[in-house]
N, C-alpha and C positions, 0 to 999 in steps of 0.2 A: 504494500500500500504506500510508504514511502520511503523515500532513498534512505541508503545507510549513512553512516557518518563520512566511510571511504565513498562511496559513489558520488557524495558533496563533491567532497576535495575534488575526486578525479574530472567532474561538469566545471567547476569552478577556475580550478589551476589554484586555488585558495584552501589556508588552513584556518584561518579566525572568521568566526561565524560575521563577525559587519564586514568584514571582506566579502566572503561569500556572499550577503545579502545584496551587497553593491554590485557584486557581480552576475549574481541571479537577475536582477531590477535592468540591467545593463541585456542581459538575453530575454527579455520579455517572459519570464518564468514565475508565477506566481508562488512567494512562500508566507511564510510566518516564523517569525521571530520567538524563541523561547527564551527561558533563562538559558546563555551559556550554547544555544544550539539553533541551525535553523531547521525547519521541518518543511520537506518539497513530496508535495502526491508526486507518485512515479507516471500517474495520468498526465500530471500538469506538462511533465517535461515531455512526454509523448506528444501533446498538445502543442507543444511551443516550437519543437524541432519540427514537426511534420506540416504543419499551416501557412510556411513561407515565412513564418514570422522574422525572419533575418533579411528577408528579399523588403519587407512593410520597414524595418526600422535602419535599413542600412549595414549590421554587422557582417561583416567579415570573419565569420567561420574559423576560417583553414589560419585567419590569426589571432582569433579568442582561442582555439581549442585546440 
């Protein structure tokens, strides 16, 4: 249901969860903030990669990831 802690890191290239967040927000990926952790549906990101969503906001892929 949602990503692990490593599957973070590895969508992110980030280890500190406001990294992460800044970097999620940056891929059009919908999370939520915990204490200490960010929590991402593994829908979400199926949703976000698959919709163009990088073609709608401009990122560059193959140099985020």
């Amino acid at each position: 249901m949602f990503l692990t802690a490593d599957e973070i890191v590895e969508l992110t290239g980030k280890v500190k969860p406001s990294a992460q967040a800044r970097m999620l927000g940056r891929l059009g990926v919908a999370f939520k903030l915990r204490p200490g952790r960010v929590l991402v549906l593994k829908s979400e990101v199926e949703r976000a990669l698959s919709s163009g969503q990088e073609q709608k906001s401009g990122i560059r892929w193959d140099k985020v990831l």
